[in-house]
BABABA-504304 format. One record per residue (C-alpha): x negated, y, z; residue number from 1; residue in one letter. Coordinates in pm, whole numbers, plus 50000, padded with zeros to 5 digits. Layout:
<sites>
x, y, z, num, residuo
X, Y, Z, NUM, A
...
</sites>
This chain:
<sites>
x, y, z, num, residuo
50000, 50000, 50000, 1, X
49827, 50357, 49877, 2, X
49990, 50589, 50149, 3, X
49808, 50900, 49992, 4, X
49959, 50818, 49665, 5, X
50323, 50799, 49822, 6, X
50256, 51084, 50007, 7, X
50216, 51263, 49694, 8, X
50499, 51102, 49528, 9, X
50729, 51181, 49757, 10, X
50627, 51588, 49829, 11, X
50671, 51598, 49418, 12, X
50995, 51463, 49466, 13, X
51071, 51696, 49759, 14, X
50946, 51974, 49555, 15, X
51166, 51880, 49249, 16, X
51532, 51886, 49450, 17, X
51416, 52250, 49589, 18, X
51373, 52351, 49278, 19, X
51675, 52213, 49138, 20, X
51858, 52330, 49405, 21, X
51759, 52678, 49429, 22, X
51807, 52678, 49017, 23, X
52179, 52641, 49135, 24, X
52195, 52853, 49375, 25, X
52094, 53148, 49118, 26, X
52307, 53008, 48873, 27, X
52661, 52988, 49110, 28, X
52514, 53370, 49254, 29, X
52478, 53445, 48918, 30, X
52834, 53341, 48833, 31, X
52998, 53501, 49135, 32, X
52877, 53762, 49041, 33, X
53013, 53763, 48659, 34, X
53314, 53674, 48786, 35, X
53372, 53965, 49073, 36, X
53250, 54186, 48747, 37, X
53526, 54040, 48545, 38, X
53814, 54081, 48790, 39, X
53699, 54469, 48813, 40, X
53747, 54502, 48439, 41, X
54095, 54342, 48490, 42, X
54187, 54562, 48782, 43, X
54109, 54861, 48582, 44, X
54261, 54794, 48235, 45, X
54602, 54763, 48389, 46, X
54857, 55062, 48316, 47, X
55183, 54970, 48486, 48, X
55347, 55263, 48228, 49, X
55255, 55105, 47927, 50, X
55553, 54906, 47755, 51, X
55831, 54997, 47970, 52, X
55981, 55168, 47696, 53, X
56070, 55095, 47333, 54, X
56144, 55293, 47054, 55, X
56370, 55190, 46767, 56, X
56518, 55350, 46509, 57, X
56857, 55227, 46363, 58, X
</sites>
C-alpha cells in the first residue's frame, strides 16, 4: 500500500469537489442575480393605464 500516493490522490480529489462546488456557487449567485435583474425590468414595464380603453369606430 503507497500511502503517499493515496494521500495525493485523495487531496486531488478533495481539491476537484471545491472547485466544482464553488463553480456552482458562482453560477446559482450568478443566476440570482439575473433573475432579481429580470423581475426589476418586469416591475417597471407595467402601466396599469394602458388598455383599459378601446377605441372603435362604427
Amino acid at each position: 500500500m503507497d500511502i503517499p500516493a493515496m494521500s495525493v490522490a485523495l487531496s486531488q480529489s478533495k481539491l476537484m469537489n471545491d472547485v466544482g462546488i464553488s463553480v456552482l456557487k458562482m453560477a446559482k449567485d450568478h443566476s440570482t442575480e439575473q433573475s432579481q435583474q429580470l423581475i426589476q425590468m418586469m416591475a417597471q414595464s407595467v402601466q396599469p393605464h394602458l388598455g383599459g380603453n378601446i377605441d372603435l369606430k362604427v
